[in-house]
KOLBALUM-586469 format. One line per 5 residues: their letters; for each residue y negated, x negated, z of C-alpha. Coordinates in Angstrom, 3 decimals, padded with zeros to 6 digits. Last residue first. Example, Ala and Ser with C-alpha at 12.3 -4.5 7.8 and 13.67 -1.06 7.14 Angstrom:
BEGIN
sa) 001.060:-013.670:007.140 ~ 004.500:-012.300:007.800 .
END
This chain:
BEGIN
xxxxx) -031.772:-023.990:131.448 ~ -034.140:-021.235:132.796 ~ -032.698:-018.889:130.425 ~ -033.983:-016.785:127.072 ~ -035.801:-019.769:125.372 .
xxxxx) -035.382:-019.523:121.660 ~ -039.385:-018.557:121.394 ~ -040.495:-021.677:123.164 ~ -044.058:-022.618:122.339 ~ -045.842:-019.203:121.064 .
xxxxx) -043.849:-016.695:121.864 ~ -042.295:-018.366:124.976 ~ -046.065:-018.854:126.301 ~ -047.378:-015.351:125.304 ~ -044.897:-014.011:127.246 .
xxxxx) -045.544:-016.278:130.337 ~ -045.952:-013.264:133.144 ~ -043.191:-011.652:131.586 ~ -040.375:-014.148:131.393 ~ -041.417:-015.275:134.819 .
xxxxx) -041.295:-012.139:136.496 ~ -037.771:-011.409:134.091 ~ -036.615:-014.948:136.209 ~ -037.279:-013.797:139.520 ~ -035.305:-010.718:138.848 .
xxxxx) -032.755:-012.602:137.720 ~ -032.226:-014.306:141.324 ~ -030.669:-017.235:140.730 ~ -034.096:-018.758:139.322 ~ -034.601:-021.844:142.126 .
xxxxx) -031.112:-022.295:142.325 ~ -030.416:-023.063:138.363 ~ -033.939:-024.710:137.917 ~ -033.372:-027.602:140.843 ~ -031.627:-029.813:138.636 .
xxxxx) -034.426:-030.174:136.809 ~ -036.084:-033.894:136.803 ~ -036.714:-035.613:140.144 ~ -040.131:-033.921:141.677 ~ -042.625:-035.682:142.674 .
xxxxx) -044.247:-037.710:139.030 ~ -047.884:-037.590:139.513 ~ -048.437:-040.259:136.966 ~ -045.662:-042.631:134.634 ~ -047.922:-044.249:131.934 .
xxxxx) -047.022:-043.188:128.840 ~ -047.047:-046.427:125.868 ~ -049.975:-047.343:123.752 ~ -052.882:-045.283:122.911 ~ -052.889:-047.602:119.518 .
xxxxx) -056.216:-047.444:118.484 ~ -057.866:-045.693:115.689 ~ -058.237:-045.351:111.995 ~ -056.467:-042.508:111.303 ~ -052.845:-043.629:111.019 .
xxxxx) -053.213:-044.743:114.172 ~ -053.753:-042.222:115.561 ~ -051.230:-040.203:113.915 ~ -048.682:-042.955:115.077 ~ -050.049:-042.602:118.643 .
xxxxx) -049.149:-038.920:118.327 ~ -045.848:-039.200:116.811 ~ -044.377:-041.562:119.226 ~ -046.112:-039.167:122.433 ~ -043.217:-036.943:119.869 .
xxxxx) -040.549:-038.994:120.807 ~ -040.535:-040.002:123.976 ~ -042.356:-036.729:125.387 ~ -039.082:-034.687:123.886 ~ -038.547:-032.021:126.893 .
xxxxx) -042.601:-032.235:127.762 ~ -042.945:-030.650:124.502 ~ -045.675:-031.836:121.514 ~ -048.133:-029.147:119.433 ~ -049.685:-031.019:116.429 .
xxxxx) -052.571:-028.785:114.669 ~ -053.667:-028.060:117.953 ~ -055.198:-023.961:117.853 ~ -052.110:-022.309:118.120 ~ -053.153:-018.592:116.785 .
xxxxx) -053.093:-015.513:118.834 ~ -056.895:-014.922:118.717 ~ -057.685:-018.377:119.390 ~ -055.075:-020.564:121.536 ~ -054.632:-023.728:123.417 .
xxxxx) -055.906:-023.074:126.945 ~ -054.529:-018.953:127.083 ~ -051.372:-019.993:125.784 ~ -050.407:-022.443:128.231 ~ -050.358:-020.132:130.713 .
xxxxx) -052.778:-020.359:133.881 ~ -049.846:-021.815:136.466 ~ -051.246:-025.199:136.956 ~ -055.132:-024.388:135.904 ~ -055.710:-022.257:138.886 .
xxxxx) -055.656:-018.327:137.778 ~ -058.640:-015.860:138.096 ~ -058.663:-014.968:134.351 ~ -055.274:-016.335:133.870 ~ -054.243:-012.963:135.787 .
xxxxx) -053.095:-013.417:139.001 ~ -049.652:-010.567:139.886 ~ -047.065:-012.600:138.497 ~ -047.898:-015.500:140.281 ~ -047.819:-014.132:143.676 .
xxxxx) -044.361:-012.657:142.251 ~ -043.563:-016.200:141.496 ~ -044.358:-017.619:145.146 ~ -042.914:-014.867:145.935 ~ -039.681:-015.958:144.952 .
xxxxx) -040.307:-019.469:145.710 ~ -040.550:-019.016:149.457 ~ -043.340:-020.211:151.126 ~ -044.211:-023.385:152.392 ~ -047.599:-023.337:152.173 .
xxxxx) -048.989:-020.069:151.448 ~ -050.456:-018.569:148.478 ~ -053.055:-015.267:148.630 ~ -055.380:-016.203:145.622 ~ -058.263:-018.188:148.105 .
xxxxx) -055.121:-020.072:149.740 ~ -054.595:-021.207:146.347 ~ -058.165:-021.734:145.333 ~ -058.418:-024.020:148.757 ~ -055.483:-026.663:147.020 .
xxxxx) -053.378:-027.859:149.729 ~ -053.424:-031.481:150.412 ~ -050.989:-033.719:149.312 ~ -048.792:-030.837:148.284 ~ -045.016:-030.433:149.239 .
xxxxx) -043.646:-027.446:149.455 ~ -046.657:-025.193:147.380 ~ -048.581:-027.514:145.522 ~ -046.280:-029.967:143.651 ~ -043.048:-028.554:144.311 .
xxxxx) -044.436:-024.963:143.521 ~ -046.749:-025.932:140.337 ~ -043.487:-028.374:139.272 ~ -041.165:-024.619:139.195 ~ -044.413:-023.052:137.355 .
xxxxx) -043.519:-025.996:134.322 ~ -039.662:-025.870:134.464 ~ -039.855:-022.307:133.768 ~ -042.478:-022.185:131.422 ~ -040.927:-024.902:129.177 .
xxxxx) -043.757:-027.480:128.777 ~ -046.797:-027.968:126.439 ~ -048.423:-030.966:124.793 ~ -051.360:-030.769:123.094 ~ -053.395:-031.652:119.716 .
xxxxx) -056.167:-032.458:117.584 ~ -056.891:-035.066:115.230 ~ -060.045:-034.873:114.605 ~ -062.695:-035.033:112.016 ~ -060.782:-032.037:110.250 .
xxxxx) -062.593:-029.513:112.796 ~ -060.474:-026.195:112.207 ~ -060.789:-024.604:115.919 ~ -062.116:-027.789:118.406 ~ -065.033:-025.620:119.444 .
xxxxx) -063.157:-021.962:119.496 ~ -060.360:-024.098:121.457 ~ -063.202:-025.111:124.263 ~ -064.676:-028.425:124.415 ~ -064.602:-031.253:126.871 .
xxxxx) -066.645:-033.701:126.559 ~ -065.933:-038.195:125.709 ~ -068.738:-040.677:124.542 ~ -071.407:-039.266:125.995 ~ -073.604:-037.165:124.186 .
xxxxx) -071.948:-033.966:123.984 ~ -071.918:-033.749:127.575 ~ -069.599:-036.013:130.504 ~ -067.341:-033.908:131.425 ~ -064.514:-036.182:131.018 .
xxxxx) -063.985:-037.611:134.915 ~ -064.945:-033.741:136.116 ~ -061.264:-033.115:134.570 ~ -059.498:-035.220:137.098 ~ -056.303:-037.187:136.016 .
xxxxx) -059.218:-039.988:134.694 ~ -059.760:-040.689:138.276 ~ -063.515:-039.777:139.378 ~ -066.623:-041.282:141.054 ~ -068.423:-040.896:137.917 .
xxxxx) -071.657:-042.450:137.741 ~ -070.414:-045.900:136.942 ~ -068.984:-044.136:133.513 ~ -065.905:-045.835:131.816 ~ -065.755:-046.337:128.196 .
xxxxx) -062.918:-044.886:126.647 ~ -059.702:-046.456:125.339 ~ -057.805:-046.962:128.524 ~ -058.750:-043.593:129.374 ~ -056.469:-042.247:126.632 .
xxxxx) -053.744:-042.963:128.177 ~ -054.710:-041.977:131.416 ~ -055.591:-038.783:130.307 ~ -052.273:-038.394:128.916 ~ -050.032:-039.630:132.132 .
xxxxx) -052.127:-036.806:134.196 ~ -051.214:-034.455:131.683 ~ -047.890:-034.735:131.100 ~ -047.114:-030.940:130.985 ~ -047.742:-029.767:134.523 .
xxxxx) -051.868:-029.474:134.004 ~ -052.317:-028.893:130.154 ~ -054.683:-030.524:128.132 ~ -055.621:-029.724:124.533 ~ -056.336:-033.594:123.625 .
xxxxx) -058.925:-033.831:120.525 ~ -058.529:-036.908:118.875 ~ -061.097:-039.021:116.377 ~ -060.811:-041.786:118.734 ~ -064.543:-042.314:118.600 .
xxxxx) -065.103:-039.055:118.513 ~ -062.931:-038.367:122.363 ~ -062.891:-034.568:122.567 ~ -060.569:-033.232:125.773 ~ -059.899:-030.146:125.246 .
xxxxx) -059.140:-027.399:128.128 ~ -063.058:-026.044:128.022 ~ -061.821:-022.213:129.179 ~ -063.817:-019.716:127.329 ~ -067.049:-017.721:129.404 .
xxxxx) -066.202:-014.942:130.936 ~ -066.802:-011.322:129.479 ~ -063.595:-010.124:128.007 ~ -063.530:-007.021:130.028 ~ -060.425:-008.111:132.126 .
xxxxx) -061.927:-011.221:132.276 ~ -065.001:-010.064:134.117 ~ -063.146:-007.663:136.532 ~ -060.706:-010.799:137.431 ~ -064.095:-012.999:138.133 .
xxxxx) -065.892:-010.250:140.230 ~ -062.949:-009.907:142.084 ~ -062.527:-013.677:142.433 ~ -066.256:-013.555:143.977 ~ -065.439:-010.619:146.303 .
xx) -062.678:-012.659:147.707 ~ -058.845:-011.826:147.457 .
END
């Protein structure tokens, strides 16, 4: 590990970095999108993108973060879950995805088969290619702190102080209808239809690789406890990968 991600894990550890921006904050829309790499989130953003100005000066897809950081100004920011905490102008909320399924799309995605392999993995001691078990325990041992955005838990973007900060939480397992819900809700308020999911970023063909991948039980207690807060929070009935 580098000297700088040392510096970063000591920080969190002692409370002292600066909260994660994971909302999206749209005022025209009156929506506040808790975003969530490995849930839907590149088919979100784009869904949303359809319905916010674009930005010459941004050489960015909407999938990328950097494409919504445009300041308080603008018409989009991003905005921590302290910021978006109990504003009634918006309509806030997230999607989230079983933990197992959700770290087992982080491997496919940037492990076995990336497009290019991310530098902050390498940086945190990942490989490409390697094995899924220790590609977990590799997991298992970063703290969100120092953690890349696909396997930081879900809880630590879309929380305050142990409460679920969206007031509408939707699951990757029931996308069809509960995306319903949210463009209903949007509409309700005054705004746009967001219109139908686009299909982004989809490489791996459903779950029918969770059974192998989590034989070993071992490999599925690291899981188990590395996303604690995630099953308490978003999937408390969820004892196997399945």
């Amino acid at each position: 590990m580098t000297p700088r991600l040392h510096l970063q894990r000591a920080l969190g550890a002692l409370g002292l970095l600066p909260p994660t921006r994971a909302f999206i904050v749209v005022p025209a829309l009156k929506l506040a999108y808790g975003r969530v790499p490995k849930a839907a989130n590149s088919s979100i953003k784009n869904a949303i993108a359809r319905h916010v100005p674009v930005d010459p000066d941004i050489d960015e897809r909407p999938g990328r973060d950097r494409y919504w950081q445009r300041g308080r100004d603008g018409p989009v920011y991003m905005a921590s879950a302290a910021e978006v905490a109990g504003r009634d102008d918006l309509f806030v909320f997230a999607f989230v995805r079983n933990p197992f399924d959700r770290l087992a799309s982080c491997y496919v995605n940037k492990i076995v088969a990336p497009q290019t392999f991310p530098p902050l993995f390498a940086e945190l001691g990942f490989r490409q290619g390697m094995a899924f078990a220790d590609f977990v325990e590799r997991v298992a041992a970063t703290p969100d702190a120092i953690a890349d955005d696909h396997f930081r838990s879900q809880a630590s973007m879309l929380t305050l102080k142990g409460r679920v900060v969206p007031s509408f939480v939707g699951r990757f397992e029931t996308i069809g209808p509960d995306w319903a819900h949210v463009r209903e809700t949007v509409l309700s308020r005054g705004g746009p239809d967001l219109g139908a999911l686009p299909h982004v970023n989809k490489r791996r063909g459903g779950a029918d690789d969770l059974p192998t991948l989590f034989a070993d039980p071992a490999v599925t207690a690291m899981v188990r406890k590395r996303y604690a807060q995630d099953f308490a929070a978003f999937y408390a009935n969820r004892v196997a990968c399945l």
